[in-house]
C-alpha positions, 0 to 999 in steps of 0.5 A, a space after each residue: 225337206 221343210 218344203 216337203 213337210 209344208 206340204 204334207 200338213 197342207 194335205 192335212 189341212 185339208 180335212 180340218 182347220 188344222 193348227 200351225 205345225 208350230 204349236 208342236 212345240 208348245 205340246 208337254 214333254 213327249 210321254 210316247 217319244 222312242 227309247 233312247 238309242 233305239 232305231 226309231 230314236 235315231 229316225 225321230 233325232 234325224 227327223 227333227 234335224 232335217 224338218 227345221 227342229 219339227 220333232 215327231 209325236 212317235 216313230 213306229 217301224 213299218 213294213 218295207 224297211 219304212 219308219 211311220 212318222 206320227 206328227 199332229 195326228 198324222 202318219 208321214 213315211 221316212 227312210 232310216 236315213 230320212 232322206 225323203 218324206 211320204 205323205 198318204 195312205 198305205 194299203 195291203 194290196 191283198 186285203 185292202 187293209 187300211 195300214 195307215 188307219 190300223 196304225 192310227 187307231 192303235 198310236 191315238 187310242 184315246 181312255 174314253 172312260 177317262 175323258 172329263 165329260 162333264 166339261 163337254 157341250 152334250 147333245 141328246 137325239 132319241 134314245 142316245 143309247 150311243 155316245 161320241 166326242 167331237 172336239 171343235 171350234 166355233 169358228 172352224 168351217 168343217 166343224 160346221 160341216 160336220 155337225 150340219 152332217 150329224 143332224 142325221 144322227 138317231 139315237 145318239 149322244 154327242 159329248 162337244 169339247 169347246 176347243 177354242 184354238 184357231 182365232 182369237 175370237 174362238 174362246 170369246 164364241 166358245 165361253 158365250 155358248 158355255 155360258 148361256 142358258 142352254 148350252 146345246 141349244 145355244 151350240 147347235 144354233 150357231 153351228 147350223 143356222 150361224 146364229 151367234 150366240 148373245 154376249 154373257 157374262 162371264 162364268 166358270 168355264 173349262 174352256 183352258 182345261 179343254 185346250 190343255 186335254 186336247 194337246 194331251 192327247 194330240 189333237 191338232 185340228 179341229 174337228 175331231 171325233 173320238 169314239 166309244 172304242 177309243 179311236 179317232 177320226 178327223 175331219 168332216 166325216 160323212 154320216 154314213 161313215 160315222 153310223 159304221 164307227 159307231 156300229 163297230 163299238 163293242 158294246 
């Protein structure tokens, strides 16, 4: 079973520079966790006991007499008994629907309004008129890849959440391009042309508040993309998959 989860977070790794599946751990209480005694309770007690203790963010029942796990940001396919693990996507064959992502979008909905911009790295092309948050790392190479990507962008507005998690040299990067003069500029030019940007002194940063938010909100892997409507995406999306999620906001 444990072989199986590690190989259900290597297909996750796969889209981002994801965090140990052990930081789980160091996540605050589980405001989401099942009622006690439920079905799905019972799947998450069970779960926990045969993944070596890896307890689920949320435990949904789905169709089939399937249980959708979530873990990290992603959904994992267990019987009552959890006597397997099914790691990928789960389509309607009649509609092509998305299952998995239709659940996603409802477990990971993220308040925007809520979110502390003011603590966000933020970039302007053109009018801005439309507004996303990413949460990245310096040091993660699809984070790179990303936003390599959004240069295409016209007409938005990019709020960046310094979130220095995957080495120890990320909060060391992320507090120089905080500190620096100008922050947007400084970002874009590592991140594009992998200029690294000048030592400074220390100042008051957010950057431990940002770590604290993004495990709030269960954001294990970097990057991540948090839309105007609340949804999530991780990974390196391509532009035109973006401009869609971007369109479908109801303004």
């Amino acid at each position: 079973m444990n072989r199986l989860i590690r190989f259900a977070g290597a297909m996750a790794v796969s889209l981002a520079c994801s965090m140990a599946w052990a930081q789980a751990a160091s996540k605050p209480e589980n405001k989401n966790a099942p009622a006690a005694g439920s079905p799905e309770a019972q799947v998450a007690a069970r779960f926990a006991e045969k993944a070596g203790g890896q307890k689920p963010d949320q435990v949904f029942k789905g169709r089939g007499g399937l249980y959708e796990v979530l873990i990290g940001g992603q959904i994992y396919y267990v019987d009552s008994d959890v006597t397997f693990v099914l790691a990928g996507r789960m389509f309607d064959p009649r509609t092509r629907e998305d299952l998995t992502q239709k659940r996603l979008d409802v477990a990971l909905k993220v308040d925007f309004k809520s979110l502390p911009l003011d603590r966000a790295v933020k970039t302007v092309r053109g009018d801005g008129s439309r507004v996303m948050v990413t949460f990245e790392d310096p040091n993660c190479g699809y984070c790179k890849r990303l936003w390599q990507n959004m240069t295409e962008l016209k007409n938005v507005t990019i709020y960046t959440f310094l979130y220095p998690i995957l080495s120890p040299d990320s909060m060391e990067k992320s507090k120089a391009i905080w500190c620096s003069k100008d922050r947007a500029a400084s970002w874009d030019e590592y991140m594009v042309q992998n200029r690294a940007p000048a030592a400074s002194a220390d100042c008051n940063n957010p950057l431990e508040q940002n770590v604290a938010l993004g495990r709030d909100l269960g954001i294990n892997g970097t990057p991540t993309i948090v839309f105007a409507d609340g949804t999530r995406a991780a990974g390196a999306m391509p532009v035109p998959a973006i401009e869609q999620r971007l369109a479908a906001v109801k303004k």
